[in-house]
Z-matrix of the N, CA and C atoms (Angstrom, degrees):
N
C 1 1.441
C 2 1.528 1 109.10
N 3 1.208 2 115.39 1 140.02
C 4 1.522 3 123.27 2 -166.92
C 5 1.484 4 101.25 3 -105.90
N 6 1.568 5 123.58 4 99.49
C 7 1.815 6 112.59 5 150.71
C 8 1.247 7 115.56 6 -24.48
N 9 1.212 8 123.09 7 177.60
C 10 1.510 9 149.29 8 -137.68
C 11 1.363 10 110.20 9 -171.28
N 12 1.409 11 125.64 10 104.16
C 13 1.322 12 114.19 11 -176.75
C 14 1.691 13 96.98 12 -90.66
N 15 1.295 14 109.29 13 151.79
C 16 1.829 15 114.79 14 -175.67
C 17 1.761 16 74.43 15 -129.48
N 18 1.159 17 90.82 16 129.44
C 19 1.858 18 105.31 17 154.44
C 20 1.326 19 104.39 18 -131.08
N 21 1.532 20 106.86 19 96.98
C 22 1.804 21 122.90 20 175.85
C 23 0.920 22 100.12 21 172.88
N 24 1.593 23 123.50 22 -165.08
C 25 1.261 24 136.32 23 -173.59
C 26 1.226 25 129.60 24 -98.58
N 27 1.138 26 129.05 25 111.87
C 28 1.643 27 123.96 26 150.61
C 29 1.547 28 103.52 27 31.50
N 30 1.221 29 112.70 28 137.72
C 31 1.321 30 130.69 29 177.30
C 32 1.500 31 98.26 30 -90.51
N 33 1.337 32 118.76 31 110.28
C 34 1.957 33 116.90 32 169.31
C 35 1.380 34 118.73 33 -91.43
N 36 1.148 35 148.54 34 165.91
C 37 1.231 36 136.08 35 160.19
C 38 1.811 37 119.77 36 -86.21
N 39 1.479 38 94.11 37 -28.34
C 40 1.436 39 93.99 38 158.70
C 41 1.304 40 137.37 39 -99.58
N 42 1.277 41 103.40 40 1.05
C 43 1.892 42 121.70 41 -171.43
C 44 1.175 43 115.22 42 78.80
N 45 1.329 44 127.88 43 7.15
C 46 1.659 45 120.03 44 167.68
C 47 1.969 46 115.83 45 -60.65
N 48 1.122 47 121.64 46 -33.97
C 49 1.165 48 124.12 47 154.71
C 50 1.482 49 133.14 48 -22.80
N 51 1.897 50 80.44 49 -71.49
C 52 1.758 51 104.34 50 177.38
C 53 1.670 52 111.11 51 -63.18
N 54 1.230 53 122.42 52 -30.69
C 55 1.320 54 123.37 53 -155.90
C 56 1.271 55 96.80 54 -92.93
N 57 1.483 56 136.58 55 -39.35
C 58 1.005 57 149.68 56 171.01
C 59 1.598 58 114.48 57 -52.88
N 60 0.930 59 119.66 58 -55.41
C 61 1.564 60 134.82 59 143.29
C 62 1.721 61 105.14 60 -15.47
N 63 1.441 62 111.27 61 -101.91
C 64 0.870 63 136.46 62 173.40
C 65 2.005 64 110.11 63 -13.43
N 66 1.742 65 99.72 64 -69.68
C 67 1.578 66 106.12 65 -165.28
C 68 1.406 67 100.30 66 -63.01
N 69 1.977 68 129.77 67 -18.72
C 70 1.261 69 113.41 68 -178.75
C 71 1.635 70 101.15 69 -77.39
N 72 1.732 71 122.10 70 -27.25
C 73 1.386 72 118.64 71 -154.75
C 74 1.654 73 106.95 72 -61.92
N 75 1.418 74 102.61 73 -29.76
C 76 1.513 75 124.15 74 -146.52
C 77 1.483 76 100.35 75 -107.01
N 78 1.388 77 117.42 76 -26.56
C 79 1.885 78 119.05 77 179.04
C 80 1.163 79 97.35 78 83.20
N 81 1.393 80 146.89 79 44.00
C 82 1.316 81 153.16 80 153.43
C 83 1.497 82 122.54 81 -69.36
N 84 1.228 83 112.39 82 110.00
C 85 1.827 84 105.97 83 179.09
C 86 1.345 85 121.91 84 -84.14
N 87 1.481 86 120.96 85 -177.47
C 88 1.319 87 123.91 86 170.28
C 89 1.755 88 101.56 87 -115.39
N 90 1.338 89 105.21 88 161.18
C 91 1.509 90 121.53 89 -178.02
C 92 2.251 91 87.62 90 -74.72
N 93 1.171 92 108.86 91 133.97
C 94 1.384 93 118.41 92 -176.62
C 95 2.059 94 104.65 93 -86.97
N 96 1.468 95 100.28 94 -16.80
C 97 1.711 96 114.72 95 163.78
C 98 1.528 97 120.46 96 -78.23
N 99 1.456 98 103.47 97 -40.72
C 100 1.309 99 95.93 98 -169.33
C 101 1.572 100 120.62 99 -137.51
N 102 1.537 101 105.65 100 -11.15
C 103 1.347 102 112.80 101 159.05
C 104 2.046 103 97.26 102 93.98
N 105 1.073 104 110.33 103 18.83
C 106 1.466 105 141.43 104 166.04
C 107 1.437 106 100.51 105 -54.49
N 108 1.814 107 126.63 106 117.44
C 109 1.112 108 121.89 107 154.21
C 110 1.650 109 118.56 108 -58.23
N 111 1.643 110 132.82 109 138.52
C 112 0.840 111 111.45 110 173.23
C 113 1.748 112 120.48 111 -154.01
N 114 1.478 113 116.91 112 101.08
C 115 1.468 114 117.94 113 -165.44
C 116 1.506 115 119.10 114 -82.57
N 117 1.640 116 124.04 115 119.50
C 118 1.089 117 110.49 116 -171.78
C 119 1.396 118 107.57 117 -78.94
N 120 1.354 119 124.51 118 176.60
C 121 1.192 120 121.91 119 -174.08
C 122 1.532 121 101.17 120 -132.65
N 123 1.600 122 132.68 121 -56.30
C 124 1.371 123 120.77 122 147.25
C 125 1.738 124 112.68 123 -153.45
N 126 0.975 125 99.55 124 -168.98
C 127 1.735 126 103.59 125 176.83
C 128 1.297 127 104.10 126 109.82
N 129 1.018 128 117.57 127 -172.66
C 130 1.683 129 130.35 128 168.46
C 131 1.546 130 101.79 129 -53.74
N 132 1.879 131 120.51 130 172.87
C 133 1.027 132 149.07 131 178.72
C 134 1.387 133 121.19 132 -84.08
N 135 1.597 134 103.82 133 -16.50
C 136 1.412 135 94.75 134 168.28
C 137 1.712 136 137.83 135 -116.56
N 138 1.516 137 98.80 136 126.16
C 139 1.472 138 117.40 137 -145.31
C 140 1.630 139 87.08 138 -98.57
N 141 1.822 140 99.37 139 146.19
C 142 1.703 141 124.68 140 159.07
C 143 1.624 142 101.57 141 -95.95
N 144 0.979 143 126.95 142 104.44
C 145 1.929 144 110.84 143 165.89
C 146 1.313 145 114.77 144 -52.18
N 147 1.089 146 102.09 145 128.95
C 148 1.791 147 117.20 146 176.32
C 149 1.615 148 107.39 147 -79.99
N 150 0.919 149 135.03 148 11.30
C 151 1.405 150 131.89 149 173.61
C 152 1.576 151 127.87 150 -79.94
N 153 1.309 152 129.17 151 73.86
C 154 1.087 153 153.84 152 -171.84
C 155 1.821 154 102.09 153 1.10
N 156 1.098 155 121.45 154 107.85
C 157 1.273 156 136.05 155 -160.01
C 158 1.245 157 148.00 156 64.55
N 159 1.873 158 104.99 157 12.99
C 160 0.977 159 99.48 158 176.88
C 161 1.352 160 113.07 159 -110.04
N 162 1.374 161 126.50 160 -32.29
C 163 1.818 162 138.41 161 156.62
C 164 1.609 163 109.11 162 67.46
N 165 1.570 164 101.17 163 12.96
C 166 1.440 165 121.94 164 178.71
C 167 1.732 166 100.65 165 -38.10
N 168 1.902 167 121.40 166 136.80
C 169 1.353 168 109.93 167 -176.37
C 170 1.815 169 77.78 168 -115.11
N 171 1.362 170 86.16 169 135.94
C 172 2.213 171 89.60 170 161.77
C 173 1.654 172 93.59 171 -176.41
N 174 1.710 173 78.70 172 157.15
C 175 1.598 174 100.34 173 167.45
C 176 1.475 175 124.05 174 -43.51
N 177 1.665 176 124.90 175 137.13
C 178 1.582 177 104.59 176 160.80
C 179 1.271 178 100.11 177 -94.70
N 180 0.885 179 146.36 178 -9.02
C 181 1.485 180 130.17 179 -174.80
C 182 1.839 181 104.81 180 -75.31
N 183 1.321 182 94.88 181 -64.16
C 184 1.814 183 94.31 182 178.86
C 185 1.674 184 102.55 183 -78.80
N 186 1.065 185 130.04 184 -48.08
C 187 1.266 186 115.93 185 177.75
C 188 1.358 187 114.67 186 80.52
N 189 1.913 188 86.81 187 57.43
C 190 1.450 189 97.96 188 -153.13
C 191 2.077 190 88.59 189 -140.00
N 192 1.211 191 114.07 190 123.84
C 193 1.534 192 101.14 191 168.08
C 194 1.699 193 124.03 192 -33.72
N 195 1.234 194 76.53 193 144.41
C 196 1.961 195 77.38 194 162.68
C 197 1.686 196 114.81 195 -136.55
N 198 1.546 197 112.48 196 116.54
C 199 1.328 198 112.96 197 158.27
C 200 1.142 199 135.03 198 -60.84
């Protein structure tokens, strides 16, 4: 019987694994308010979260609030 090399992630049943995977492959942050996936696309570093009540303002680079 021949192994199988897998280069990826853990098989999840809900895909938090895979996605997790993924947001490190890609440099994707989370909202530091609400835990909001969130991919920039361009402009400056500083992000509003679009997640319906949270309007959290922070850095994507540090991924750090901003007052």
């Amino acid at each position: 019987m021949q192994d199988i090399d897998f280069e990826g992630p853990l098989y999840s049943c809900n895909g938090s694994n895979e996605l997790a995977s993924l947001m490190r492959e890609k440099g994707w942050k989370v909202c530091p308010g609400c835990q909001t996936n969130i991919q920039k696309a361009d402009g400056c570093n500083h992000m509003t979260c679009p997640s319906p009540g949270c309007n959290m303002h922070f850095c994507y680079h540090y991924g750090q609030g901003i007052i």
